[in-house]
C-alpha positions in Angstrom: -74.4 98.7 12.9 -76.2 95.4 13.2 -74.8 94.1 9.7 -71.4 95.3 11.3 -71.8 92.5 13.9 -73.5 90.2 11.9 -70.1 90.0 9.9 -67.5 90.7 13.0 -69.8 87.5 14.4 -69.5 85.8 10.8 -65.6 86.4 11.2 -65.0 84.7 14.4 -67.4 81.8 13.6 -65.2 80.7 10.5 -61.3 81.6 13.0 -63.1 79.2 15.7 -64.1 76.8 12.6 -60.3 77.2 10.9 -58.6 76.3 14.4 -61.2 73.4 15.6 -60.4 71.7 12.3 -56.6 72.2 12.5 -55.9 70.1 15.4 -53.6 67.0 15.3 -55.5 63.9 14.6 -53.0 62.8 17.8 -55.1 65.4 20.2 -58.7 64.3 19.2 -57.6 60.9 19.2 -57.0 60.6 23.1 -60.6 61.0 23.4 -61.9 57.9 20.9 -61.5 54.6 21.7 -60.3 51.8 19.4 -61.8 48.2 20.1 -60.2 45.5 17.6 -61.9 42.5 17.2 -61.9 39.2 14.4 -64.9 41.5 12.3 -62.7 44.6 12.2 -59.3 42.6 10.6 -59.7 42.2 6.5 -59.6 38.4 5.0 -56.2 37.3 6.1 -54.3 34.3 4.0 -54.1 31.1 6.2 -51.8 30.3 9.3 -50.2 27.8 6.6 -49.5 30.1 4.0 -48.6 33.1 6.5 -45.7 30.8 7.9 -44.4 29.9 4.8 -44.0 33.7 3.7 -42.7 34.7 6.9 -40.0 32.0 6.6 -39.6 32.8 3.4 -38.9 36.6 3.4 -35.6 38.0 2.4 -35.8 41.0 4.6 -33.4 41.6 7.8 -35.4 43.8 9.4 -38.6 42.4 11.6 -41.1 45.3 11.3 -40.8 45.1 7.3 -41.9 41.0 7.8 -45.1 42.6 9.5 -46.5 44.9 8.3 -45.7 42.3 4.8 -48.0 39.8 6.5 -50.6 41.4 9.0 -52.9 44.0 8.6 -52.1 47.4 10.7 -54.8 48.2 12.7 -54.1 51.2 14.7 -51.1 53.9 15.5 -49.9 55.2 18.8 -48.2 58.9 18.5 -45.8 59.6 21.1 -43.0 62.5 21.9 -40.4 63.2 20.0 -42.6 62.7 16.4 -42.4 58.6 17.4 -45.1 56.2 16.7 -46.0 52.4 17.5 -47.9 50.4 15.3 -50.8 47.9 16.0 -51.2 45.8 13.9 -53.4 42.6 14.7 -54.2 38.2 13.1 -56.9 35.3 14.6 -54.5 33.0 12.5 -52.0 32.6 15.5 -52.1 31.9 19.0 -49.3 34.2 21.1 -47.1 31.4 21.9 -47.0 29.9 17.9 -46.2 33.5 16.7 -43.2 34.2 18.9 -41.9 30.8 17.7 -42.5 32.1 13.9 -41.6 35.7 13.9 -37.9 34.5 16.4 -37.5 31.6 13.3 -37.4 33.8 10.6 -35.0 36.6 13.0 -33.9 35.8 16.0 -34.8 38.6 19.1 -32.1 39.8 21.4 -34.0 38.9 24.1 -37.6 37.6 24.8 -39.9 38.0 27.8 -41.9 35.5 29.9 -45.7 35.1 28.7 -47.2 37.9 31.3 -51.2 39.1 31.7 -51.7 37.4 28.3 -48.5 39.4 26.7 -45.2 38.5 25.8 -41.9 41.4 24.3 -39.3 40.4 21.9 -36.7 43.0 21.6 -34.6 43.6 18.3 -31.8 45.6 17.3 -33.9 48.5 16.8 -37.5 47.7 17.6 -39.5 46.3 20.7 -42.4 43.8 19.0 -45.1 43.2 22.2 -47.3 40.7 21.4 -51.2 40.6 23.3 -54.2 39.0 23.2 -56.9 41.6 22.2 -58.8 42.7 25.3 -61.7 43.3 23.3 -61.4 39.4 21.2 -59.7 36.8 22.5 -59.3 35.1 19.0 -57.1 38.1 18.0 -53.6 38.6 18.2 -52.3 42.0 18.6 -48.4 43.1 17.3 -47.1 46.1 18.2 -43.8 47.6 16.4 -42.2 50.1 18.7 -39.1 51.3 17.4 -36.5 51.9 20.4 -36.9 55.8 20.2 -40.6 55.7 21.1 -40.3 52.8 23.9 -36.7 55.2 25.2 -39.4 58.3 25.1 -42.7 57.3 25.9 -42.9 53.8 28.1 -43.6 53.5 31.1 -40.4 51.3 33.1 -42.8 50.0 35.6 -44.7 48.4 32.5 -41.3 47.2 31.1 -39.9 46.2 34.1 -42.4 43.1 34.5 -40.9 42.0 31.9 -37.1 42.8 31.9 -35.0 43.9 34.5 -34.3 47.8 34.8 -30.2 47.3 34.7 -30.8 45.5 31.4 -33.4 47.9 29.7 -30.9 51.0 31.0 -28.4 49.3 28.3 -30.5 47.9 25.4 -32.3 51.9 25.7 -28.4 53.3 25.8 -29.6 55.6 28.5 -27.9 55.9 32.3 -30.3 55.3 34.7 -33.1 55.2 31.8 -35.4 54.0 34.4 -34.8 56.0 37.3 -35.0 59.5 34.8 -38.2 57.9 33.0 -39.9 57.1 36.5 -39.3 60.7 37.7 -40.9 61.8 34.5 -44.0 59.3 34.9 -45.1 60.6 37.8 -47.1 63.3 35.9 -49.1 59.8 35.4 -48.6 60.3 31.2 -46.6 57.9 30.5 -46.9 54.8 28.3 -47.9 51.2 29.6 -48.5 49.3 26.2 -51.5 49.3 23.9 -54.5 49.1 25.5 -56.7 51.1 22.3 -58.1 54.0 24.6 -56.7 57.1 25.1 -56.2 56.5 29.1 -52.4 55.4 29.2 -51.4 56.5 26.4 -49.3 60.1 26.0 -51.0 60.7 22.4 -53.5 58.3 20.2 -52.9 58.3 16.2 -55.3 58.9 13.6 -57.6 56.1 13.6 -58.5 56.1 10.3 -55.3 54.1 9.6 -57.5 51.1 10.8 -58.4 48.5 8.1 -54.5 48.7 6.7 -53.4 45.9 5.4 -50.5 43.9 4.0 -50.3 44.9 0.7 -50.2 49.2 2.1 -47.1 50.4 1.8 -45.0 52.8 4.4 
């Protein structure tokens, strides 16, 4: 009877094992926090040559120039299987990379410099730029594709930079920020990259951290 147990006991151990180890990376992440400072980005090339390939590129599309140049850091999992990605420089101060990335494509629309942060907004992506909270020297870029900004951000975040009428059409969405405030009040709702989980509705698998130019989607 007691090796009976001794195996039923054996049994659940490994289920309770099986299940722990099965969770999303997106669930375990909410409770790590993510500090990015100069030490954690690899060896970049210089501001000099990072221009020059930026202006250079023969791509359309603004999140491909990115992740070509700077090294991706972190990733932000939100509803509907959507995802931000941080990546982050010290080659650039906020106000010289806006000028560089709107030179090589121009944004739809770009925001006022606000609490250290400015948005450019593309055809199909949202690119927030930020000084690192944890490094001043470091430059974060996060590419948000319109899907996860429509989904998971906040409007009273996005509405310090835009107004609401305007985001309700560049989001394609009636009322987007009326329906998204309703659905904010639960309080999980997105208010840009802060790397904890607090604020954000689901943190990505860390272990992306250390990505860099040359890593391919």
């Amino acid at each position: 009877m007691l090796k009976n147990w001794k195996v039923y006991i054996g049994l659940l151990f490994i289920i309770l094992f099986a299940a722990a180890c099965s969770s999303p990376f997106s669930d375990r992440g909410m409770q790590e926090d993510v500090t990015i400072t100069s030490e954690d980005i690899p060896e970049e090339k210089t501001k000099e040559e990072l221009i020059s390939k930026i202006k250079g590129n023969t791509s359309n599309e603004i999140d491909d120039i990115i992740e070509a140049n700077f090294s991706l850091m972190d990733v932000v999992s939100g509803e509907g299987n959507q995802s931000a990605e941080i990546y982050a420089t010290t080659r650039f101060e906020l106000s010289e990379l806006e000028a560089v990335l709107s030179s090589a494509i121009g944004p739809e629309k770009v925001s006022e410099v606000k609490d250290n942060q400015q948005i450019l907004i593309y055809p199909d992506e949202f690119v927030t730029l930020k000084v690192s909270p944890d490094d001043s020297k470091v430059l974060l870029i996060e590419v948000a594709k319109d899907e996860f900004v429509r989904r998971n951000y906040s409007p009273s975040f996005l509405s310090t930079y835009f107004a609401i009428r305007f985001l309700d059409e560049v989001l394609d969405v009636d009322d987007w920020g009326k329906r998204r405030a309703k659905e904010c009040r639960s309080g999980n709702c997105y208010g840009g990259y802060t790397g904890k989980g607090y604020g954000t509705p689901k943190r990505g698998d860390t272990s992306f951290r250390g990505g860099g130019p040359s890593a391919g989607k």
